[in-house]
LOGU-625853 format. One record per residue (C-alpha): residue number from 1; residue in three letters; chain; z negated, x, y. Coordinates in steps of 0.05 Angstrom, whole numbers, padded with zeros to 5 digits, always signed. Layout:
ATOM num residu chaine     zz     xx     yy
ATOM NUM    ALA      A      Z      X      Y
...
# end
This chain:
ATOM num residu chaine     zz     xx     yy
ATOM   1    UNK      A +00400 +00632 -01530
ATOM   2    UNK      A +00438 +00564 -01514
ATOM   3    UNK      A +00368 +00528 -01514
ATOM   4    UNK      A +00343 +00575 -01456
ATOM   5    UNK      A +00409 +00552 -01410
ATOM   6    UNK      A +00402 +00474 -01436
ATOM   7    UNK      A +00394 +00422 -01390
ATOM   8    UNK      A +00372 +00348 -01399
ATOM   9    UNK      A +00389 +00298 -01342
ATOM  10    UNK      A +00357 +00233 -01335
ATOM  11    UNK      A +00398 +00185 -01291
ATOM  12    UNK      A +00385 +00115 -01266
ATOM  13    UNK      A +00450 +00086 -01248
ATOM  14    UNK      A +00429 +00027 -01209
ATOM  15    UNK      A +00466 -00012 -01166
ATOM  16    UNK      A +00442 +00001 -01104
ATOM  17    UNK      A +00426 +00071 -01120
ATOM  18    UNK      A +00433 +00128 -01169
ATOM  19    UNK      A +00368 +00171 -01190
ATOM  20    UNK      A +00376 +00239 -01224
ATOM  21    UNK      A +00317 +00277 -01265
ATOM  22    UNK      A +00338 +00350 -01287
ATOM  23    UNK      A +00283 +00373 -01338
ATOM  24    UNK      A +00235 +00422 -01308
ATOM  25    UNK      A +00251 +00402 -01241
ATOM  26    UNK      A +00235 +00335 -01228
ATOM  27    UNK      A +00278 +00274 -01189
ATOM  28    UNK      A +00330 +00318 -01152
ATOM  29    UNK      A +00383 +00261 -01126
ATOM  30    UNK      A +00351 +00189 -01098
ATOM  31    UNK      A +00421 +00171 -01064
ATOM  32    UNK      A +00459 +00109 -01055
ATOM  33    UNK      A +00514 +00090 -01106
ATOM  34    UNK      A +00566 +00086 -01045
ATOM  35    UNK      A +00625 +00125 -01044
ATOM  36    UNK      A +00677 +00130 -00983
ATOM  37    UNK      A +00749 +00131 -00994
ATOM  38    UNK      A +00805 +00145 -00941
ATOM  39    UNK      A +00849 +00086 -00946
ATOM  40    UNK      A +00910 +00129 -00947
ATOM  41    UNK      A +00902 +00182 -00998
ATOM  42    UNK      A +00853 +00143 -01024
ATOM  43    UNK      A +00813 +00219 -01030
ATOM  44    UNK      A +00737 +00216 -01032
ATOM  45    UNK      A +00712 +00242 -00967
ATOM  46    UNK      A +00632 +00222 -00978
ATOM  47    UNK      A +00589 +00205 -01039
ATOM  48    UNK      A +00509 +00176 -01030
ATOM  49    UNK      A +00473 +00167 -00961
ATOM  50    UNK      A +00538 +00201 -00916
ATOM  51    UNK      A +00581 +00142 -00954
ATOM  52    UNK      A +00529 +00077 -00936
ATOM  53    UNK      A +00525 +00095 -00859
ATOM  54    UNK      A +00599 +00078 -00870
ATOM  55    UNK      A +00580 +00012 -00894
ATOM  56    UNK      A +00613 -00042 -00848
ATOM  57    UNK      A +00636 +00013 -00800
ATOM  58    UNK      A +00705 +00032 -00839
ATOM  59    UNK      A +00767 -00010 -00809
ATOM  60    UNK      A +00803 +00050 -00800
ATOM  61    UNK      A +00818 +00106 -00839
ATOM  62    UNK      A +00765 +00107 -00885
ATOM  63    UNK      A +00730 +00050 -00931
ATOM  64    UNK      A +00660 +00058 -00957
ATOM  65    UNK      A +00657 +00030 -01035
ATOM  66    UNK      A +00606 +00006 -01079
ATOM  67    UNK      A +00626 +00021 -01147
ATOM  68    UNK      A +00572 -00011 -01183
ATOM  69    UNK      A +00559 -00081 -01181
ATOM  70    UNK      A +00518 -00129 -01214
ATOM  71    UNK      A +00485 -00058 -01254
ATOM  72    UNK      A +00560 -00053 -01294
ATOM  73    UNK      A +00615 -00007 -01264
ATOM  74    UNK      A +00661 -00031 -01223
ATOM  75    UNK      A +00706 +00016 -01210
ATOM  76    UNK      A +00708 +00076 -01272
ATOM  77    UNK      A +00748 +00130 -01246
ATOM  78    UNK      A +00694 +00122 -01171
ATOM  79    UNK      A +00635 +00128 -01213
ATOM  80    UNK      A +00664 +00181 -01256
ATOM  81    UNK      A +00667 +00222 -01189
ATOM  82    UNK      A +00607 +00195 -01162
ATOM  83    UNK      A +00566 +00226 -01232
ATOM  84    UNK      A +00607 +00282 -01234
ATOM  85    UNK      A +00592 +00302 -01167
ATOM  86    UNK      A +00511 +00292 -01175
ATOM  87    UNK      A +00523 +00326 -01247
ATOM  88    UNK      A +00549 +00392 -01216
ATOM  89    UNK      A +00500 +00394 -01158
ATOM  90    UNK      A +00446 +00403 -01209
ATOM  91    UNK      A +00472 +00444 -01259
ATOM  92    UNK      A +00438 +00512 -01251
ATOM  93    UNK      A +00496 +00535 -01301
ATOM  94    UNK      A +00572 +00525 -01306
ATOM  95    UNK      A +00591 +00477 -01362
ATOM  96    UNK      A +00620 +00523 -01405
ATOM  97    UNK      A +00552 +00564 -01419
ATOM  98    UNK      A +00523 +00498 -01437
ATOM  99    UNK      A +00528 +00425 -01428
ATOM 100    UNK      A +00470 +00377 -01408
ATOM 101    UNK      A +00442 +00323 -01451
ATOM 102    UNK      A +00437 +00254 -01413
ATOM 103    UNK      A +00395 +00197 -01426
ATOM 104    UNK      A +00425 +00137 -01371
ATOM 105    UNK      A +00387 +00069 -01359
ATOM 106    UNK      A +00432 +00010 -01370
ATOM 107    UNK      A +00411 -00068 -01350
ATOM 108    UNK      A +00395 -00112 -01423
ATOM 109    UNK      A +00448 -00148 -01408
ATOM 110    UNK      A +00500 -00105 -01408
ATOM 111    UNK      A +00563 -00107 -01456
ATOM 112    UNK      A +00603 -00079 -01504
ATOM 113    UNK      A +00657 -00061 -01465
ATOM 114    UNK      A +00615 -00045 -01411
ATOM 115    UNK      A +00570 +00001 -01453
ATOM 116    UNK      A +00622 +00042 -01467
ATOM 117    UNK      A +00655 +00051 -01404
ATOM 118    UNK      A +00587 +00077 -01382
ATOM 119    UNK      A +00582 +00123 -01440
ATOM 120    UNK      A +00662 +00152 -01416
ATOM 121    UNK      A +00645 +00153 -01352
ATOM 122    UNK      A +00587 +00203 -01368
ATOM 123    UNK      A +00621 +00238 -01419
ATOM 124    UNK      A +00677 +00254 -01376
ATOM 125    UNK      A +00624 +00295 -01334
ATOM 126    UNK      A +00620 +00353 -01386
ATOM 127    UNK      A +00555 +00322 -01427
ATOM 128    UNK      A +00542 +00348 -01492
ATOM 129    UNK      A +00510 +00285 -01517
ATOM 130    UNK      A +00502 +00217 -01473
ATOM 131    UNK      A +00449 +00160 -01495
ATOM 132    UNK      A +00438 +00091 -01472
ATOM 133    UNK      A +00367 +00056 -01462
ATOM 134    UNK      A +00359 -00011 -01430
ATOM 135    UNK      A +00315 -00009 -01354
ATOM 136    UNK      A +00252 -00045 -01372
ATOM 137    UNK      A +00241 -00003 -01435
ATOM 138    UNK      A +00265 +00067 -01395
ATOM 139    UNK      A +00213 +00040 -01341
ATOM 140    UNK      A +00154 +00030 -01393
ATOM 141    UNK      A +00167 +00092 -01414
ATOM 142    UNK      A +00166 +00128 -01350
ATOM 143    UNK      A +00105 +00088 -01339
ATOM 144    UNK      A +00065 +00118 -01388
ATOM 145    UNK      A +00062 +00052 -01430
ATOM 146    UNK      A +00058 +00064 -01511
ATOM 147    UNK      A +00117 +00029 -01526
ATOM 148    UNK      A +00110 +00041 -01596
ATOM 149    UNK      A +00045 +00011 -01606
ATOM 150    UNK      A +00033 -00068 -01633
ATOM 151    UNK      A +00019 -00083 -01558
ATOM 152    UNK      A +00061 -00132 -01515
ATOM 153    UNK      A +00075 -00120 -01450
ATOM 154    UNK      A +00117 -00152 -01400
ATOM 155    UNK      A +00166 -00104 -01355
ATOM 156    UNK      A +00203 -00144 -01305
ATOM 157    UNK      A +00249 -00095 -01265
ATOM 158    UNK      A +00286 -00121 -01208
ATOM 159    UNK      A +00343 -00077 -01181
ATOM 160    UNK      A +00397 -00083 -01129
ATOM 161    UNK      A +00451 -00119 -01180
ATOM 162    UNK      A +00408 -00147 -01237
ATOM 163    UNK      A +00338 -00165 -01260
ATOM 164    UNK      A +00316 -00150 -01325
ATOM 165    UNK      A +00263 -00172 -01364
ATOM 166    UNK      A +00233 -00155 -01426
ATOM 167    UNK      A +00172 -00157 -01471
ATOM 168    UNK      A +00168 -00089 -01508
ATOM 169    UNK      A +00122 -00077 -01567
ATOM 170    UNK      A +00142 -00026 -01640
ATOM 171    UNK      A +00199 +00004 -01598
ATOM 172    UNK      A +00237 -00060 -01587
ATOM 173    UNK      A +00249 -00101 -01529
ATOM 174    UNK      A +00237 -00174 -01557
ATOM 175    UNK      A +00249 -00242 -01501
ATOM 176    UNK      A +00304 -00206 -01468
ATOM 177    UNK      A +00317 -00226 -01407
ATOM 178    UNK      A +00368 -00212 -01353
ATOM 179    UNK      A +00409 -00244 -01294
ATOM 180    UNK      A +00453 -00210 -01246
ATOM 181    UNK      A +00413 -00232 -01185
ATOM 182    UNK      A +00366 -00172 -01153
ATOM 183    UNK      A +00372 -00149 -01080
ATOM 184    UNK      A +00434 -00152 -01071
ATOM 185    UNK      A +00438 -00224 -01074
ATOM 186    UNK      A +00381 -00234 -01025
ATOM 187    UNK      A +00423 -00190 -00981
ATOM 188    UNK      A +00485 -00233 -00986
ATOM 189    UNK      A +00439 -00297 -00974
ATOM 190    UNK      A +00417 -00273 -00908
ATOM 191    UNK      A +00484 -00257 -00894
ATOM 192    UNK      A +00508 -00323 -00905
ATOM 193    UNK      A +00448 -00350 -00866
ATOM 194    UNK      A +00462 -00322 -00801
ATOM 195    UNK      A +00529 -00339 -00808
ATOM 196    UNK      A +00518 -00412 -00819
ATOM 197    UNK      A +00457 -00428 -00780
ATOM 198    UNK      A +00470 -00379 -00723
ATOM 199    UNK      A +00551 -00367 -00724
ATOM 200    UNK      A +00522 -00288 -00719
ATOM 201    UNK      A +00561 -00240 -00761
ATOM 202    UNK      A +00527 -00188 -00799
ATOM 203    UNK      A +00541 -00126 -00851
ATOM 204    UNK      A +00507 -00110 -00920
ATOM 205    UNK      A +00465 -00053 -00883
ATOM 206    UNK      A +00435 -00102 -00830
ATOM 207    UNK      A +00413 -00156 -00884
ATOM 208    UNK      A +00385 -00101 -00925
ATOM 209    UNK      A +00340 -00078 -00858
ATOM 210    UNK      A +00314 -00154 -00839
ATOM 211    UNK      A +00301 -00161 -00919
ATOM 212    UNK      A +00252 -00105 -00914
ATOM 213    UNK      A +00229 -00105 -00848
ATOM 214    UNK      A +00215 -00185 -00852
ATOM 215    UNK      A +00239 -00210 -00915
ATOM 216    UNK      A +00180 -00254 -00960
ATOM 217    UNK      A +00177 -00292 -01014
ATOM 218    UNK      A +00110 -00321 -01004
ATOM 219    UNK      A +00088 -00350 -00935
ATOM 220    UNK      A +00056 -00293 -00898
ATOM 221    UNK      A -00014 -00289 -00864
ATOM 222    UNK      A +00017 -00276 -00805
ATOM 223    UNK      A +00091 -00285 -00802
ATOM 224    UNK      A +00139 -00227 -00784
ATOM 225    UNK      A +00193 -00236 -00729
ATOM 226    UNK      A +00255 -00182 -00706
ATOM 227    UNK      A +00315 -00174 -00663
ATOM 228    UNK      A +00377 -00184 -00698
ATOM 229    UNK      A +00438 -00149 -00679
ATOM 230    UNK      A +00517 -00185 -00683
ATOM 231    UNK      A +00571 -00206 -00668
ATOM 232    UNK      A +00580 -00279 -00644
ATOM 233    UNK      A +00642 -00298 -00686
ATOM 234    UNK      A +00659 -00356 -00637
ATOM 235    UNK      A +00655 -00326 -00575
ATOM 236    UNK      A +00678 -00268 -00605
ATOM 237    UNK      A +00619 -00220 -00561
ATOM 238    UNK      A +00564 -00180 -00587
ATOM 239    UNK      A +00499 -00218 -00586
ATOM 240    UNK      A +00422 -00215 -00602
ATOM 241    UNK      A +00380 -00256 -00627
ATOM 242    UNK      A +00305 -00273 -00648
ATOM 243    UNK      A +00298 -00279 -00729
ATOM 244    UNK      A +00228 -00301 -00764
ATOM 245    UNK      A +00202 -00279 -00834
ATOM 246    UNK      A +00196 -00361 -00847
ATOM 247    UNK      A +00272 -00369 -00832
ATOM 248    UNK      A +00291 -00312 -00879
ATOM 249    UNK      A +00244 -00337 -00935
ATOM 250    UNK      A +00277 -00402 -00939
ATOM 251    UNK      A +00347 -00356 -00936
ATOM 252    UNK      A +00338 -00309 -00997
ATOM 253    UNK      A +00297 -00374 -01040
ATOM 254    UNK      A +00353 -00382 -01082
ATOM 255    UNK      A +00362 -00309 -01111
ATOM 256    UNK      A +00285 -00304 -01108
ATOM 257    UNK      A +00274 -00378 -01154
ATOM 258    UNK      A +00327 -00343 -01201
ATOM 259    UNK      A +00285 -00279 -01219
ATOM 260    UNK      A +00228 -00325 -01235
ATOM 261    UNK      A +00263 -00374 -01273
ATOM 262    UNK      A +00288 -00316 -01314
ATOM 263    UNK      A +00214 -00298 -01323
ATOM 264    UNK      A +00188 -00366 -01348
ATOM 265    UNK      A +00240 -00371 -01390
ATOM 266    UNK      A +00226 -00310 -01421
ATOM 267    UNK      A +00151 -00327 -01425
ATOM 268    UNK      A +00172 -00391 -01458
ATOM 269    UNK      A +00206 -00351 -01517
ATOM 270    UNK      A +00144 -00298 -01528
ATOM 271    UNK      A +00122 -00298 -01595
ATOM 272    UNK      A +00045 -00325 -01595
ATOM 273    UNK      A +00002 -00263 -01606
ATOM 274    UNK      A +00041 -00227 -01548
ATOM 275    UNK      A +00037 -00282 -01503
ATOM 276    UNK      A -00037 -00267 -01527
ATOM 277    UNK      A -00027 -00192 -01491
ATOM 278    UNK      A +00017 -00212 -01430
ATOM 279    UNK      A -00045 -00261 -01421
ATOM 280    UNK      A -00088 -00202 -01419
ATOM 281    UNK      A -00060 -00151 -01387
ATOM 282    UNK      A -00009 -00193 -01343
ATOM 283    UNK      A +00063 -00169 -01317
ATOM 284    UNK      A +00087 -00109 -01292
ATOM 285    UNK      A +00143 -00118 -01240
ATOM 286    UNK      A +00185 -00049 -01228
ATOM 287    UNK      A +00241 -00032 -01184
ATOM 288    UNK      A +00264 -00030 -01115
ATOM 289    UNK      A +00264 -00114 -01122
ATOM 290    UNK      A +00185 -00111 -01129
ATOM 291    UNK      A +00179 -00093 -01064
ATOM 292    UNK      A +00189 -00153 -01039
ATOM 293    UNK      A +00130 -00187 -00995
ATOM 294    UNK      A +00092 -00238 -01036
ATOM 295    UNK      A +00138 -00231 -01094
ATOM 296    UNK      A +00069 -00211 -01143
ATOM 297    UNK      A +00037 -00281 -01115
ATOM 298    UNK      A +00090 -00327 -01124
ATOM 299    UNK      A +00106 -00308 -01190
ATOM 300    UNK      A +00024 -00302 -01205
ATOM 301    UNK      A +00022 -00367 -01177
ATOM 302    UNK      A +00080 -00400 -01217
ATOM 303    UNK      A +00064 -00366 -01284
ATOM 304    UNK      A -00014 -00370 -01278
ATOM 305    UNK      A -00010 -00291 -01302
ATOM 306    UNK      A -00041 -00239 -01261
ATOM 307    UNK      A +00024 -00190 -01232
ATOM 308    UNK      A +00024 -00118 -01225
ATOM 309    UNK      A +00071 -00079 -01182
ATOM 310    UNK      A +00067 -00008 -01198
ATOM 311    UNK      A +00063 +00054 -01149
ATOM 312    UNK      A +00138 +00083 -01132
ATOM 313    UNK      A +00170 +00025 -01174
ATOM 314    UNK      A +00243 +00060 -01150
ATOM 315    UNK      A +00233 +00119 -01203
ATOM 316    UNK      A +00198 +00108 -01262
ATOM 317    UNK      A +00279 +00078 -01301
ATOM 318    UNK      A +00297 +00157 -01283
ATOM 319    UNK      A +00229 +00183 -01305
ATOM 320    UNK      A +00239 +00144 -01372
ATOM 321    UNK      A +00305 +00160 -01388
ATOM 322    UNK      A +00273 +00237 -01377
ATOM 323    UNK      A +00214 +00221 -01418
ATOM 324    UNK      A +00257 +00198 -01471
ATOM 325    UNK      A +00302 +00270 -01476
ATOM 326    UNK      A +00233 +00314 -01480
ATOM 327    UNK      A +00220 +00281 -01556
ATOM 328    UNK      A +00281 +00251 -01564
ATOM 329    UNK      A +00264 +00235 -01647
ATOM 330    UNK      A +00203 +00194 -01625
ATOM 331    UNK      A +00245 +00150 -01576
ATOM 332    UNK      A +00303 +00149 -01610
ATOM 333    UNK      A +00287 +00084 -01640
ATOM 334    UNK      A +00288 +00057 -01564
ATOM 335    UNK      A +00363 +00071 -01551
ATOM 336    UNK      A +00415 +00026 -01548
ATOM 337    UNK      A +00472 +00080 -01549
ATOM 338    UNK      A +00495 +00144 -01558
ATOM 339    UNK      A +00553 +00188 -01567
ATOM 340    UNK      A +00549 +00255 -01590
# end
């Protein structure tokens, strides 16, 4: 009877945002990991999208938080709430009748300590059992890629805190890989460039819009220019100016040269016969990080290896992590956790 009220939750608790697959139903959360606080009672008065709009608008009563960073928690008892919250929203039962396997994606480079205050922090939802798997292998997996087959294959997935690489072959994840530069960074970058070249002030959300809008990481065919909205921290005034695609290139280099180094150096510690199969069937870049313009040709054209960036990049951690709970025995080789 219990089986027919089970639920199994796949959750991709990313940095910049936090995915939720509920078995039989599909992706039912895509929100931002933001949560706002009021600064007196410090009570949670918005959690995903309602909480980023608050994002560099909250000097007064109210503070919009980030409780992830770098893909570790930052703040426990904020995420807690944040997972609890998305937890109950897609429960079609209370708790007590039964209580929801989970299966979260966690960056390869994440700790001890830090393992296990994600494990608490999803046990203290009500799950019956919790289980760990690292992004690039929960991405393969939600792929479609035979993970347990004698096949190398090269997941790089860059997110909003980290970027993880990995070459996975027999159910292990061999040339780990994995800095705590993604998005993020490249936001921060632009950031700081418009406040040194320009003296223009500008918030996490506004970086974030000129990254997509005209961000690069190759040169462009034909090169991408917006308004940019701030304030001029000299004179003190609200001011506008015109930003090129070129300009912001050179701004976000730095993060960008990071996420390949991190990939060469991987390369250069690939056993020989899956260097043979990364050869052949090239990389796979995943993540909200692949969108990037150019990204797939410089890295092509630094490695020499053809680059693939997959359709809806964003999901396929959360579709793993599902993937995984449907035959849990054959993946549970693949995890790097669990608590029951």
């Amino acid at each position: 009877m219990f089986g027919l009220f089970s639920c199994d939750i796949g959750i991709d608790l990313g940095t910049a945002n936090t995915l939720v697959h509920v078995a039989g139903q599909g992706i039912v959360i895509n929100e931002p990991t933001v949560i706002a606080v009021d600064r007196k009672s410090n009570r949670v008065t918005a959690i995903g999208g309602e909480a980023k709009k608050m994002l560099g608008r909250t000097s007064g009563e109210s503070r919009a938080i980030r409780p992830m960073r770098d893909g570790v928690i930052a703040d426990f008892e904020l995420v807690e709430t944040l997972l609890q919250t998305f937890i109950k929203r897609v429960l079609r039962y209370p708790l007590w009748v039964a209580k929801p396997r989970v299966v979260v994606g966690v960056p390869n480079g994440i700790t001890e300590v830090e393992t296990r205050a994600v494990i608490d922090a999803v046990k203290m939802t009500g799950a019956k059992e919790v289980h760990l798997v690292h992004e690039p292998m929960a991405a393969a997996i939600g792929m479609g890629i035979p993970v347990e087959e004698p096949v190398g294959n090269m997941i790089v997935d860059i997110g909003g805190g980290t970027s993880d690489i990995a070459v996975i072959a027999l159910n292990k994840s061999d040339c780990n890989g994995s800095v705590r530069v993604g998005g993020d960074e490249m936001d921060e970058a632009i950031v700081r460039y418009l406040r040194t070249q320009y003296n223009l002030c500008v918030g996490e959300s506004t970086a974030e819009q000129i990254k997509i809008q005209i961000g690069s990481a190759s040169p462009l065919e034909e090169e991408l220019t917006m308004e940019v909205k701030g304030l001029d921290f000299i004179a003190g005034m609200p001011r506008t100016i015109p930003i090129g695609s070129a300009e912001i290139r050179d701004a976000i280099n730095e993060p960008v040269t990071a996420i390949i180094e991190a990939v060469k150096q991987a390369l250069s510690i690939t056993l020989p016969e899956l260097s043979a199969d990364i050869y052949d069937k090239g990389i796979i870049l995943t993540g909200g990080g692949s969108q990037l313009r150019g990204l797939d040709e410089r890295i092509r054209k630094e490695t020499g290896l053809s680059v693939n960036v997959i359709d809806d990049p964003m999901t396929c951690v959360c579709k793993g992590a599902a993937r995984i709970l449907e035959d849990l025995d054959k993946y549970r080789p693949v995890l790097v956790a669990s608590s029951t």
